[in-house]
MITIVEX-563878 format. One record per residue (C-alpha): x, y, z. Coordinates in steps of 0.2 Angstrom, whole numbers, plus 5000, padded with zeros to 4 digits. Each point is the difference from the previous one (the first is absolute). Layout:
N
ATOM     X     Y     Z
ATOM     X     Y     Z
...
//
This chain:
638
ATOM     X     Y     Z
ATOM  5015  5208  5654
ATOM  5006  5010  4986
ATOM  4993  5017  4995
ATOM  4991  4998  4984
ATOM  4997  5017  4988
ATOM  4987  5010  5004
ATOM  4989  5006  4988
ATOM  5007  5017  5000
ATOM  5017  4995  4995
ATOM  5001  5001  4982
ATOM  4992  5013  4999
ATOM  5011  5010  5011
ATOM  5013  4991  4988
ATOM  4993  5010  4984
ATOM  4999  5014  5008
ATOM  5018  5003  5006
ATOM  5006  4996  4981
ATOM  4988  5008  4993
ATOM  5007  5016  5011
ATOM  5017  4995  4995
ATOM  4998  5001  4981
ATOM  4990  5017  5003
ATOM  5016  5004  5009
ATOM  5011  4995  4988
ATOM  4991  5007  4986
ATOM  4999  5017  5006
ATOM  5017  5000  5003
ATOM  5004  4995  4984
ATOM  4990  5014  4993
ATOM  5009  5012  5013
ATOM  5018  4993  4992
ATOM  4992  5001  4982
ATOM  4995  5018  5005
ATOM  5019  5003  5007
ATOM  5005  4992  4987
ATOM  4992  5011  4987
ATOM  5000  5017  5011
ATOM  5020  4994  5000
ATOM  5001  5000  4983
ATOM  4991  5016  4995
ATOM  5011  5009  5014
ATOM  5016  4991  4994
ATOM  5001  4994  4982
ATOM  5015  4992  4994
ATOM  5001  5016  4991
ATOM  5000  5011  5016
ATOM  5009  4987  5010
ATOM  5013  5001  4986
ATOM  5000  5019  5001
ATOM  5004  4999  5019
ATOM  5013  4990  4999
ATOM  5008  5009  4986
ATOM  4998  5016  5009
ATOM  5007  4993  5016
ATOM  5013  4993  4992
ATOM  5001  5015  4987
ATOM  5002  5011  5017
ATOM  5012  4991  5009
ATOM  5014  4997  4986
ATOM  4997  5014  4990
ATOM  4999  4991  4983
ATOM  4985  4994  4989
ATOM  4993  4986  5005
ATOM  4990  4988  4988
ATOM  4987  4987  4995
ATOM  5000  4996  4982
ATOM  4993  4983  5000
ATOM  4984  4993  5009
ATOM  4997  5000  5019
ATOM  4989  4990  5009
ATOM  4993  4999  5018
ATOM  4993  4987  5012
ATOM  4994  5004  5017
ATOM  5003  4982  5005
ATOM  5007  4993  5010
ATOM  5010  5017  5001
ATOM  4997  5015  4988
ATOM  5013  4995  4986
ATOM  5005  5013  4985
ATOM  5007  4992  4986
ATOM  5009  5007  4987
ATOM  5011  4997  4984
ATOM  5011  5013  4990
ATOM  5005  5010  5015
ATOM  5013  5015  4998
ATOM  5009  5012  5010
ATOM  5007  5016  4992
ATOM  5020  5002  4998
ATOM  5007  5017  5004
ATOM  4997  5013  4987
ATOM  5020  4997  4993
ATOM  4998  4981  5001
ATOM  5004  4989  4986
ATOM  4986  4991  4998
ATOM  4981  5007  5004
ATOM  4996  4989  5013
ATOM  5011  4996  5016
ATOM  4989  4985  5006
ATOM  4990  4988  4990
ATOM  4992  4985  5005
ATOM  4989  4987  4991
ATOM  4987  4996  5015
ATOM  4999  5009  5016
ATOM  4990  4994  5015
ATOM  4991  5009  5012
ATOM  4993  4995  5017
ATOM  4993  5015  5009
ATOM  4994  5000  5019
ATOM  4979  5007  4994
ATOM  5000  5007  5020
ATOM  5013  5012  4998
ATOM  4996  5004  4979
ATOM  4982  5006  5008
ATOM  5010  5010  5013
ATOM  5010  5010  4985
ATOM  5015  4987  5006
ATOM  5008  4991  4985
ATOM  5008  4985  5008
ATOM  5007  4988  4990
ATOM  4999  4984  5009
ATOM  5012  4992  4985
ATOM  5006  5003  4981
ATOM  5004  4987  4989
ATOM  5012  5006  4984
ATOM  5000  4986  4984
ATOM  5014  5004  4987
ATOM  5005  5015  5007
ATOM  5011  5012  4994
ATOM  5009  5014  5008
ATOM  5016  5014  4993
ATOM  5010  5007  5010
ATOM  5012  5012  4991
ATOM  5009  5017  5004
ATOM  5002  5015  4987
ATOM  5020  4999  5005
ATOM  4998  5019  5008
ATOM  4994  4993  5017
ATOM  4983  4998  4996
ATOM  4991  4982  5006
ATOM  4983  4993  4992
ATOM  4997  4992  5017
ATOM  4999  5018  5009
ATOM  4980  5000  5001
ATOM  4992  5014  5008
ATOM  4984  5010  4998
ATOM  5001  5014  4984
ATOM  5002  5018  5005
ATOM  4983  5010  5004
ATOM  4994  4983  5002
ATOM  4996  5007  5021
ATOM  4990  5013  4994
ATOM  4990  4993  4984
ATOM  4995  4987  5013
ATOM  4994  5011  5012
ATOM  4983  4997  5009
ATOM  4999  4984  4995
ATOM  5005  4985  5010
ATOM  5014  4988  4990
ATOM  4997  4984  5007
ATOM  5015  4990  5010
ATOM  5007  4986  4994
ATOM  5009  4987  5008
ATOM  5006  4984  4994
ATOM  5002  4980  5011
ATOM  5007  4988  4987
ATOM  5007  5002  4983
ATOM  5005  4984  4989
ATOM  5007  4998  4984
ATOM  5003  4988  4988
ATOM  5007  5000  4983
ATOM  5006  5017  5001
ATOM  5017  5010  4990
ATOM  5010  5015  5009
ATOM  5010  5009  4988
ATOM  5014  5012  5005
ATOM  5007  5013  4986
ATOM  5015  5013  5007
ATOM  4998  5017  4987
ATOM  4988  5001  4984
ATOM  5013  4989  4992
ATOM  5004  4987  5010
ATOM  4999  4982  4999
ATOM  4985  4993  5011
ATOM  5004  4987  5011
ATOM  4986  4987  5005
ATOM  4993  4990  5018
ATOM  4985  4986  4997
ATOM  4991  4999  5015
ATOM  4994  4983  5001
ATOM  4988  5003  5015
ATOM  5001  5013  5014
ATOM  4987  5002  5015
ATOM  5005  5013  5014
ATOM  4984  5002  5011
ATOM  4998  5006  5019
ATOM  5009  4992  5013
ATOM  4991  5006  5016
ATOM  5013  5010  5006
ATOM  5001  5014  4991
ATOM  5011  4992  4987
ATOM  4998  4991  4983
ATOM  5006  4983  4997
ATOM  5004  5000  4983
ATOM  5005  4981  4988
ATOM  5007  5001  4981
ATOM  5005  4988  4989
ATOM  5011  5011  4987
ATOM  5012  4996  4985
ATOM  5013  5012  4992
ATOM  5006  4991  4986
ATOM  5003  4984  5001
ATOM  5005  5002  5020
ATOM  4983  4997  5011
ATOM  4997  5008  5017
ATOM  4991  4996  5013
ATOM  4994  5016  5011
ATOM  4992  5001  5020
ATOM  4999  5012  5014
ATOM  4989  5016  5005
ATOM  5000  5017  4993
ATOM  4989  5013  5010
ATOM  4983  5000  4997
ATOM  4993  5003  4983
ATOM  4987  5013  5006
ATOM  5016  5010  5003
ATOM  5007  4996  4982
ATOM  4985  5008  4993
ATOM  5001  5016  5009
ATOM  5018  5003  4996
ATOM  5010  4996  5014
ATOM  5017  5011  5002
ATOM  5006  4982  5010
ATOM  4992  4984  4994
ATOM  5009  4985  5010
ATOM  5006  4984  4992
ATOM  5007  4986  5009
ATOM  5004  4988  4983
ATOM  5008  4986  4996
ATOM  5004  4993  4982
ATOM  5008  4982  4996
ATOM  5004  4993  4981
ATOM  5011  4985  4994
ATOM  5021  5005  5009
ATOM  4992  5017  5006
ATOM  4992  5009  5016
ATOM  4997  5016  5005
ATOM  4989  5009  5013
ATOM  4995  5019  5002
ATOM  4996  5008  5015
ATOM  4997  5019  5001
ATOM  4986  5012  4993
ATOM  4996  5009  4984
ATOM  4990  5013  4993
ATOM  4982  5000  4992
ATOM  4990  5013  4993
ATOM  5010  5017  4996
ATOM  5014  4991  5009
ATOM  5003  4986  4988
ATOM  5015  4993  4996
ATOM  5009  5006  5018
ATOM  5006  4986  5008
ATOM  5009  4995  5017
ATOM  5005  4982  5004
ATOM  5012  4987  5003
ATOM  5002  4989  4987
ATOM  5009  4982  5000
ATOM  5004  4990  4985
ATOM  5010  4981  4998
ATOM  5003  4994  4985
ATOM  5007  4981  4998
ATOM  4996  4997  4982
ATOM  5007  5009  4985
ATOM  4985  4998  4990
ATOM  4991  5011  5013
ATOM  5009  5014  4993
ATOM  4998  4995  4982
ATOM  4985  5014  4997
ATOM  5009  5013  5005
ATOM  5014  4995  4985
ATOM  5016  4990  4997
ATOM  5010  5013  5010
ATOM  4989  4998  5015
ATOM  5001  4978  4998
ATOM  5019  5002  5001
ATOM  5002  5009  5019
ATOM  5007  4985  5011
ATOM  4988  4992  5011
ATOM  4995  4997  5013
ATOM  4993  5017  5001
ATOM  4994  5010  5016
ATOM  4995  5017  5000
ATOM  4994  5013  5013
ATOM  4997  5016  5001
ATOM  4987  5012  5006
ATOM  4991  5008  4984
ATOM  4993  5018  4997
ATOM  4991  5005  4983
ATOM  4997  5021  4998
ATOM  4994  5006  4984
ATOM  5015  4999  4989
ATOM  5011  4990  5011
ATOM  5004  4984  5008
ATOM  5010  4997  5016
ATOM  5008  4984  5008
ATOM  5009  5004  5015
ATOM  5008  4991  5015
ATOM  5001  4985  4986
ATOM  5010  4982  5004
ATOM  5003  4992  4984
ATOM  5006  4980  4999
ATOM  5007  4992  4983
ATOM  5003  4983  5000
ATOM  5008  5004  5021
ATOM  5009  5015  4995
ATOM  4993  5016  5009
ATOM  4998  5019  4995
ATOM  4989  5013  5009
ATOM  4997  5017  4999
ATOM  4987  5013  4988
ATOM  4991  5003  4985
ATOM  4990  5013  4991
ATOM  4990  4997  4983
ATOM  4996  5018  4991
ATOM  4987  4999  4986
ATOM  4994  5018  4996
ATOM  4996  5008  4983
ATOM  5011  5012  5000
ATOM  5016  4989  5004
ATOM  5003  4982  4992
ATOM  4997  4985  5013
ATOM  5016  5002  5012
ATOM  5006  4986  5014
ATOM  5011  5004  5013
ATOM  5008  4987  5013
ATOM  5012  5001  5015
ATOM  5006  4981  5003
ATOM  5013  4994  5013
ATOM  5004  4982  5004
ATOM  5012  4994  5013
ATOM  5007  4985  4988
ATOM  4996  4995  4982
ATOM  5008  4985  4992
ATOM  5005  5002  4980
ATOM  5008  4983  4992
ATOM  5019  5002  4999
ATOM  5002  5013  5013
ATOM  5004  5003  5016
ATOM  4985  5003  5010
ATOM  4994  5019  4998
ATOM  4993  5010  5018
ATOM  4996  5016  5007
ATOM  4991  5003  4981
ATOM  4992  5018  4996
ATOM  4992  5005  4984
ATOM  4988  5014  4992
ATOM  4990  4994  4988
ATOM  4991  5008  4986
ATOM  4990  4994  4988
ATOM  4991  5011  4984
ATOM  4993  4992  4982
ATOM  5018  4996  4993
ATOM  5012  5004  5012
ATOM  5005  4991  5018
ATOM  5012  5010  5010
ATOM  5008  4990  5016
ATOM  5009  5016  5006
ATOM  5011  4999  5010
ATOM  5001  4983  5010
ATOM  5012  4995  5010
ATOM  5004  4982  5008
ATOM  5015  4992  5010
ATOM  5011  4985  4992
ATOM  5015  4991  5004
ATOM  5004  5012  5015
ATOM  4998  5015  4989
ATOM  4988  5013  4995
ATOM  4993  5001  4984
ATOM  4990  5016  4995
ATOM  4991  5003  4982
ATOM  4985  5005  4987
ATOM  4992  4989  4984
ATOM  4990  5008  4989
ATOM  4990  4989  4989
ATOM  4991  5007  4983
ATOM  4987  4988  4993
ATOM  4994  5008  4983
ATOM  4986  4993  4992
ATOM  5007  4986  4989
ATOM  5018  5001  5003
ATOM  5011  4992  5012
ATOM  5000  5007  5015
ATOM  5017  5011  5003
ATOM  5008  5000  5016
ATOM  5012  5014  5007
ATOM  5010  4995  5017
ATOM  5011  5008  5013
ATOM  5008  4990  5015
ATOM  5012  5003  5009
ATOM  5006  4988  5016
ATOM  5013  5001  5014
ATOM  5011  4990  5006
ATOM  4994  4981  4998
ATOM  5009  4987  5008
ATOM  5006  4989  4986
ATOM  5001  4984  5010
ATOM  4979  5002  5001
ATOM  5000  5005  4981
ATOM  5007  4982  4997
ATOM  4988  4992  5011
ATOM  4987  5001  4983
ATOM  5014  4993  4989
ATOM  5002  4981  4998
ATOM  5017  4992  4999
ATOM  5011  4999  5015
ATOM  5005  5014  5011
ATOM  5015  5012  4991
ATOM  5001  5016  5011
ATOM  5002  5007  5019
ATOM  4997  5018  5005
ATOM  4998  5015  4989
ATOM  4988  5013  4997
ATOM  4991  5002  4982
ATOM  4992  5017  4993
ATOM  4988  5001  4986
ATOM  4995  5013  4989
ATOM  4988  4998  4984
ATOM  4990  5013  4989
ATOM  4992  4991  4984
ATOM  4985  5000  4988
ATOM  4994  4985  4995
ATOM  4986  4996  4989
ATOM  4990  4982  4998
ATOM  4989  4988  5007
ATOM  5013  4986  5005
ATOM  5014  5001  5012
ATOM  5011  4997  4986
ATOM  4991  5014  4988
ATOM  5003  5009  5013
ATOM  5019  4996  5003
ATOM  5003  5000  4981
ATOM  4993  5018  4997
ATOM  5009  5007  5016
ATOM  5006  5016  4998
ATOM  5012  5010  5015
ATOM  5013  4994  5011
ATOM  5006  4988  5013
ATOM  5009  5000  5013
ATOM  5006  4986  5013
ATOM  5016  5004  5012
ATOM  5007  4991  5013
ATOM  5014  5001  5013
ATOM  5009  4991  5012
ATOM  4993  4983  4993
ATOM  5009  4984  5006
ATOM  5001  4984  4991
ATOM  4995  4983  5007
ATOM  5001  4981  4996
ATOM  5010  4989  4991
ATOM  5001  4999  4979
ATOM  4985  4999  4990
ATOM  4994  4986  4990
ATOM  4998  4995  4983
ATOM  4981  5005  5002
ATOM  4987  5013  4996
ATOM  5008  5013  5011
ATOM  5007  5011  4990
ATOM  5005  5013  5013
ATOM  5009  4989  5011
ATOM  5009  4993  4984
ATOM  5006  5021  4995
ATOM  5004  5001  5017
ATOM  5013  4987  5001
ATOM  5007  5000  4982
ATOM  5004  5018  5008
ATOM  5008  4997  5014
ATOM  5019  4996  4999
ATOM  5008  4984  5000
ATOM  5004  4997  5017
ATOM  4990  5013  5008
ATOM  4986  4995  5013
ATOM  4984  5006  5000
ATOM  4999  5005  5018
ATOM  5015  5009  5001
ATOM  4990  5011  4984
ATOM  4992  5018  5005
ATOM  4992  5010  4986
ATOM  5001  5018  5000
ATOM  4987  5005  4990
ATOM  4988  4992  4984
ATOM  4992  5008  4990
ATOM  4987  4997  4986
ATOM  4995  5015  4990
ATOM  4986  4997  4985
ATOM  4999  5015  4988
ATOM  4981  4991  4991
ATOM  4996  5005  4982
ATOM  4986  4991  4996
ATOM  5004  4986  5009
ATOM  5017  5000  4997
ATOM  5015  5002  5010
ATOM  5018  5005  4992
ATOM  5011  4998  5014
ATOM  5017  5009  4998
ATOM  5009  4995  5016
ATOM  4983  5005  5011
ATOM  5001  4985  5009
ATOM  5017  4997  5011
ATOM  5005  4991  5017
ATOM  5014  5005  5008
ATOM  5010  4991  5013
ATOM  5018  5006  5011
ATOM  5009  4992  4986
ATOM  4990  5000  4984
ATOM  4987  5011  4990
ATOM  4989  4991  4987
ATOM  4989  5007  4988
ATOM  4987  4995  4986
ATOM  4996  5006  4984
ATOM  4986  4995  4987
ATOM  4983  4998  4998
ATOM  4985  4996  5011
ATOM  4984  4997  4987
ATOM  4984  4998  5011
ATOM  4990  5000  4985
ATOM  5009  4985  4994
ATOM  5004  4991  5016
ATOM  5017  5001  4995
ATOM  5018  5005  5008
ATOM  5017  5003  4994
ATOM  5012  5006  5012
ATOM  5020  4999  5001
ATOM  5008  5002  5017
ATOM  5019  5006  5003
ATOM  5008  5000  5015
ATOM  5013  5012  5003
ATOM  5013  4998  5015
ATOM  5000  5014  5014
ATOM  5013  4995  5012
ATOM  5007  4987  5009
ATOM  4995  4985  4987
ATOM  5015  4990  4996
ATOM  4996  4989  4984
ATOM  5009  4993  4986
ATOM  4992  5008  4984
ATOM  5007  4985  4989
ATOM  4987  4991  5009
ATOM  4983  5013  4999
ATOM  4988  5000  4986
ATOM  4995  5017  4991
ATOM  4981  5002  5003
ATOM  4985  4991  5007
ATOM  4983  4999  4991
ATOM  4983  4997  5006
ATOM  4991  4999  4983
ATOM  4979  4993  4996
ATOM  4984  4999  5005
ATOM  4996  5010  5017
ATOM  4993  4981  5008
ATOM  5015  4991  4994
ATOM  5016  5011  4996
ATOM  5017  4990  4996
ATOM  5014  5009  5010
ATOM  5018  4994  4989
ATOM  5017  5008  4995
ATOM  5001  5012  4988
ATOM  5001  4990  4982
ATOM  5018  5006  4997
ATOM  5004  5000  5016
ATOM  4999  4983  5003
ATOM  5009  4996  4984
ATOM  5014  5006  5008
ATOM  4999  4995  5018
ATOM  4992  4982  4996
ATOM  5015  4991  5008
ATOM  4998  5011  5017
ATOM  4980  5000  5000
ATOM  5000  4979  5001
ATOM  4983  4991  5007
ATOM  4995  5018  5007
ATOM  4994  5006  4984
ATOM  4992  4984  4999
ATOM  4990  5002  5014
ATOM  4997  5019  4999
ATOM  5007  5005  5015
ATOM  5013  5011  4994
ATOM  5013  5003  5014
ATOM  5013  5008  4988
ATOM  5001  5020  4998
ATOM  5006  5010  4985
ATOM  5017  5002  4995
ATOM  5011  5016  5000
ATOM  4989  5006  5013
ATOM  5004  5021  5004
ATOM  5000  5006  5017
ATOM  4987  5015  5002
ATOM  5010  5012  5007
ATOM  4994  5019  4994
ATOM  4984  4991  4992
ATOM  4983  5006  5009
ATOM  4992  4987  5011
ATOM  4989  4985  4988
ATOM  4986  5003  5012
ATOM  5000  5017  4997
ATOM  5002  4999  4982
ATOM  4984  4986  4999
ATOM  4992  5014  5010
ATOM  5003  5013  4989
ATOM  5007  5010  5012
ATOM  5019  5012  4995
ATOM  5013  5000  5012
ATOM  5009  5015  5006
ATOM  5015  4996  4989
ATOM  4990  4996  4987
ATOM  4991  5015  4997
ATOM  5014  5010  5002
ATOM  5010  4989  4987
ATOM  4999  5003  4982
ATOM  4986  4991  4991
ATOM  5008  4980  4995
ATOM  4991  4988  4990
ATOM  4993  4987  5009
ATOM  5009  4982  4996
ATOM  4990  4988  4992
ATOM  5000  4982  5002
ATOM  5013  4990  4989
ATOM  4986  4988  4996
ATOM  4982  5007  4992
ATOM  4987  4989  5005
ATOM  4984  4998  4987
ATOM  4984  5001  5007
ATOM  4992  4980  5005
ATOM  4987  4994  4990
ATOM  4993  4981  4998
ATOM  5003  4999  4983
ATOM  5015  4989  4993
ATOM  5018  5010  4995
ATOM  5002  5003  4984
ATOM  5013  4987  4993
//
């Protein structure tokens, strides 16, 4: 049988809810009461003090509220606030270091009644923040506690602040170098770095600097410590955009050691357009890109040692220092060395060594040393770039004994020479911003020497090959190129402006015959004009009824026409036959004098007196029988 109510029941019933709603109202009046106790004991406007006190305290800058602030006590006590600031240092550029258009507050009320400001969270909305530097070492970001600040605060307890989570959104850092510098700008899309648990931060960022967007995770050490202005402040980052990566892992310095920094830093780089904010120079390094190093930062200076640097697979390693100090102009040194580097049209480069300095205007690379073609080569380049002007370039190199078979690896064309050593010698100043500018402004001298060179293959073409075609219009008429040995070469270029007049400065000699060339070289123009004349030494038997007087290798520097001399060939046109037609001239001049007595054509083209010559009254130096104009593309005059 089931129990039916008794008659007590609902009475009992009314009397428990009616002992609840007393409950429940009391404690309503008790959190009413809190709530307005709370509020006498910490108005917005005290709670607003505190805060700017704690944080006044702890950075050592003003720190204000100019718009309104608001507070809820649930579900958490909230501060709200708008128009909040943060004072620059007193040499700042702008008033204000920090700005923000709404800040959020949650604060733990346990530890606020226990003189503990804990800040559970802060929210920023449309933040902005300067970091700039006076250009004499001083950093805005250096925040510590003003002086006497200790003993005006004596007696009385500074509340401790501490700090969970901190997000932003919509916010601007702005980076200016000196009073007068250019600020660069970072939009921070959204950043939340709160407590990990383990005494760490984990710390997410969408960024974008320009038009190149970055993606940000990792941990830093806790932000508690940030506050206090940690001498060592870990980070353990890692930053990704569109063809670029980097991560950072190390430490760095808060507080009164701001801007010290110690870490190992790794960038790639896959896409040009990653390096298009950093400006046009910066787009055109070959990619890909790799770059470690480990990265120090003292007031003044910037270091990157034990640095591996890849460029599109070619390697260089070694140090750099960055000096920006007030009392010197910004100064960047390196020490680079790479085992091989690859440069179109030469023989691959090793055992490379160079000094580098850098300064507003001027590059030195001084001195640098590589190894080519079985040789040593050994030099400085100093590079002046004034302030709307071409850039001017001075160069000395000097390089030993090259093999000349490796030299002609780089040239196209079939294979023309065996053995022999090459030296090369060059001091010019050039000025421009093309390789041709350069070229045709070149002022100094040249100088390419040879020995012991022998000669390979069978006769040249009718092509493009212009070398092998000189070669074998050289060569006497019956003469094989293997059994062909020369001496010595040499191609001497006194540069004016570009320009090249070459008085018997360039020569070949063999056992039996000296040749030398005299003309113009016009690098301004892209032009040549040079006449060659063999001479006979010894031992060459030839009828000179059946040589020619001169050869001539005229026209553009691409495309020059190598023929006999005009009246030359008048004469010897029965004897010349189908090879002037071709161009392959295998004829020599006629009348050809021995050179008994006469200095050495090599050393002549060198510049350099024999012994019997020096001691030998002064002659005048013979002249070619045949004066060559200067090439130019424009039509004879008729």
């Amino acid at each position: 049988m089931e129990n039916s109510p008794t008659p007590e029941s609902p009475g009992r019933a009314r009397r428990i809810a009616r002992r609840v709603l007393i409950a429940l109202c009391v404690l309503g009046l008790l959190l009413a009461a809190a709530w307005v106790a709370l509020r006498r004991a910490y108005p917005p406007e005290r709670l607003a003090a505190m805060l700017a006190e704690s944080v006044t305290a702890a950075t050592g800058r003003a720190f204000r509220i100019d718009g309104e602030l608001t507070l809820h006590l649930l579900p958490r006590l909230t501060i709200d606030a708008t128009q909040v600031a943060l004072a620059n240092a007193e040499w700042g550029t702008e008033p204000d270091m920090l700005r923000a258009r709404h800040i959020g507050f949650e604060i733990d009320l346990r530890d606020l009644l226990s003189g503990i400001v804990r800040i559970r969270s802060v929210d920023i909305e449309g933040g902005e923040l300067r970091f700039e530097s006076d250009g004499s070492g001083q950093y805005n970001w250096r925040l510590a506690a003003p002086a006497g600040a200790a003993g005006a605060s004596a007696g009385k307890a500074v509340p401790r602040i501490s700090l969970d989570r901190l997000a932003a959104t919509d916010a601007r850092i702005s980076y200016r170098q000196g009073r007068e510098g250019a600020a660069q700008e970072l939009h921070i899309e959204s950043l939340v770095a709160e407590s990990a648990g383990d005494g760490r931060s984990q710390l997410t960022a969408g960024l974008a600097l320009g038009a190149q967007r970055w993606a940000i995770e990792g941990h830093t050490g806790p932000l508690d410590a940030l506050l206090a202005g940690a001498p060592e402040w870990p980070l353990d980052l890692q930053a990704t955009g569109e063809g670029i990566s980097t991560s950072l892992q190390g430490s760095m310095g808060t507080g009164k050691h701001a801007g010290a920094l110690d870490a190992k830093l790794s960038l790639q780089v896959s896409a040009a357009k990653a390096l298009a904010p950093l400006g046009a120079a910066a787009a055109a390094v070959p990619l890909p890109l790799e770059w470690k190093t480990t990265l120090t930062h003292t007031p003044g200076q910037w270091r990157a040692d034990a640095m591996q640097l890849s460029l599109a697979g070619q390697r260089l390693s070694g140090s750099a220092s960055l000096k920006a100090a007030a009392s010197s102009p910004v100064r960047l040194e390196a020490e680079l060395a790479a085992p091989t580097w690859t440069v179109a049209g030469l023989p691959p480069l090793s055992a490379i060594q160079a000094r580098v300095a850098f300064e507003p205007g001027r590059l030195q690379v001084e001195p640098f040393s590589f190894a080519i073609a079985g040789g040593q080569a050994r030099g400085q380049l100093r590079l002046g770039l004034p302030p709307g002007a071409a850039p001017r370039i001075d160069l000395q190199l000097s390089a030993r004994s090259m093999a000349i078979e490796s030299l002609e690896a780089g040239r196209a064309g079939a294979r023309l020479f065996k053995g022999g050593r090459a030296n090369l010698d060059a001091k010019l100043a050039m000025s421009g911003r093309t390789a041709w500018a350069l070229a045709g402004s070149s002022t100094g001298e040249a100088l390419l020497t040879a020995r012991d060179v022998g000669l390979v293959g069978r006769t040249a073409s009718t092509g493009r090959d212009i070398l092998a075609r000189l070669i074998d219009a050289l060569i006497p008429t019956g003469q094989s190129r293997d059994n062909l040995v020369v001496e010595c070469a040499v191609v001497r270029l006194p540069l004016r402006s570009g320009v090249a007049a070459i008085d018997r400065s360039i020569a070949v000699e063999t056992r039996q015959m000296a040749i030398s060339a005299s003309g113009e070289i016009n690098l301004a123009r892209r032009t040549l004009s040079l006449a060659f004349r063999p001479q006979v030494k010894r031992g060459l038997d030839l009828n000179p009824g059946s040589l020619v007087d001169l050869l001539v290798l005229q026209g553009p520097l691409d495309a020059p026409v190598l023929s006999i001399n005009p009246r030359g060939a008048v004469r010897q046109a029965a004897n010349v036959g189908a090879a002037a037609a071709t161009g392959g001239l295998t004829l020599l001049a006629p009348m050809l004098r021995p050179l008994s007595g006469a200095p050495s054509s090599c050393s002549q083209a060198e510049g350099k007196k024999t012994a019997a010559a020096a001691g030998s009254p002064a002659t005048k130096a013979p002249q070619p029988r045949h004066r060559l104009l200067p090439w130019t593309n424009a039509a004879p005059a008729r």
